[in-house]
C-alpha positions as CSV (number, residue, x, y, z in Angstrom):
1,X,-82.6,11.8,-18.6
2,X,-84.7,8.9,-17.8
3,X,-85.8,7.2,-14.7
4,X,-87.4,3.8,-13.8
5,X,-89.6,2.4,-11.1
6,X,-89.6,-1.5,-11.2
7,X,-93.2,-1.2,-9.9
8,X,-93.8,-5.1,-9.3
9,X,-91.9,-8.2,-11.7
10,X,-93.5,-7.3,-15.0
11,X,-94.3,-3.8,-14.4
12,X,-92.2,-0.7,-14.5
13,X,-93.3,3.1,-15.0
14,X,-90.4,5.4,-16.5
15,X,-90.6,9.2,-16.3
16,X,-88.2,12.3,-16.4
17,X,-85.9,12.0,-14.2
18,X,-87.5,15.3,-12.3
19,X,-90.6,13.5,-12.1
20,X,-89.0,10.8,-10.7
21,X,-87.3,12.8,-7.8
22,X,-90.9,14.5,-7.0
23,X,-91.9,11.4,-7.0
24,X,-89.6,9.8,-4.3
25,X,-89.8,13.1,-2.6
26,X,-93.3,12.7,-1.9
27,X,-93.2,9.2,-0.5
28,X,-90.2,9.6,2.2
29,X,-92.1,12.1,4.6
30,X,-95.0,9.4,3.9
31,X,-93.5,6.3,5.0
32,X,-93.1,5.1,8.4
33,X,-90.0,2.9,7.7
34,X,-86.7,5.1,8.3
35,X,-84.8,2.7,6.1
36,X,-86.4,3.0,3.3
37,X,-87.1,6.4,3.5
38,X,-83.2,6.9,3.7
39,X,-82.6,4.5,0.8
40,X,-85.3,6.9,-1.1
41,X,-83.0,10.1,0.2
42,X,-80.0,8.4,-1.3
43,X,-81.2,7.3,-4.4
44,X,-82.2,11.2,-5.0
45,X,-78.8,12.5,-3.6
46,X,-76.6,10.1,-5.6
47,X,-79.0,10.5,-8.7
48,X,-79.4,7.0,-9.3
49,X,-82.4,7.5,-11.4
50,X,-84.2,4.0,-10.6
51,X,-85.9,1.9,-7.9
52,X,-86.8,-1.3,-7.6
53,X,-90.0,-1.7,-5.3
54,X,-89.9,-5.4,-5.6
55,X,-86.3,-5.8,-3.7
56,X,-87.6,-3.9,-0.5
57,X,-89.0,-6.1,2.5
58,X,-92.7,-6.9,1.9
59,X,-94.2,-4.7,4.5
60,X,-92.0,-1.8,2.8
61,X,-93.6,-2.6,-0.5
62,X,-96.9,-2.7,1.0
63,X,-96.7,0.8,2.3
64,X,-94.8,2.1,-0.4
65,X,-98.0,0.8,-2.5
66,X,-100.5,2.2,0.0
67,X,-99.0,5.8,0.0
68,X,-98.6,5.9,-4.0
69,X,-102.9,5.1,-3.9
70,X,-103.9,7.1,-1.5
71,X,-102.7,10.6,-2.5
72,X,-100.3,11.1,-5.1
73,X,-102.1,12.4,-7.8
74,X,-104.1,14.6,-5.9
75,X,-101.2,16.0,-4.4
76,X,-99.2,16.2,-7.6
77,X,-102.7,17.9,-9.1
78,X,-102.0,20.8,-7.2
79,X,-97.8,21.4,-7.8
80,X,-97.4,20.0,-11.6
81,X,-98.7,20.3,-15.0
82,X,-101.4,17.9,-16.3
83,X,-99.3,15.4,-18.1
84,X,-97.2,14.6,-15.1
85,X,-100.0,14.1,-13.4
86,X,-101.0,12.1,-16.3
87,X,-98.2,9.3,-16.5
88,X,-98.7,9.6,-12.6
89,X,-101.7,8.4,-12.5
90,X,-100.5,5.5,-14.5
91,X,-97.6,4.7,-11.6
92,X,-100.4,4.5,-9.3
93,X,-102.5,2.2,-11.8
94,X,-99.4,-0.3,-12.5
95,X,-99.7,-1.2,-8.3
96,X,-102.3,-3.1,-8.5
């Protein structure tokens, strides 16, 4: 199954829908906002399979951004195989 990240307006990164989930996993001990940390949790528990950065509040999309840069690929260097880490270095390339 698929996933999406609507990265900005004309960018979005799809991946497995694992990948995805490792993916949101990582940011929501990362970010500082409880609410969109939660709204992370849910869309893992209710398997929603997509996110949309641009419809979070500015300062949310900022950090969001911010904690995708500064360590995601190194951390996913260590846990998953090197195409994931592969097409996540490209999620961390389309947020800029």
């Amino acid at each position: 199954m698929a996933a999406l990240i609507m990265v900005r307006d004309d960018r979005d990164w799809q991946s497995s829908n694992g990948l995805f989930d490792w993916t949101l996993e990582y940011l929501i001990p990362r970010l500082s906002d409880y609410k969109t940390a939660s709204l992370l949790r849910e869309i893992i528990d209710e398997n929603l399979g997509n996110l949309w950065i641009p419809d979070l509040p500015v300062e949310a999309q900022e950090e969001v951004y911010a904690v995708l840069r500064s360590g995601l690929v190194s951390a996913a260097a260590h846990e998953l195989p090197p195409a994931a880490v592969d097409q996540l270095r490209e999620l961390v390339a389309l947020t800029y």
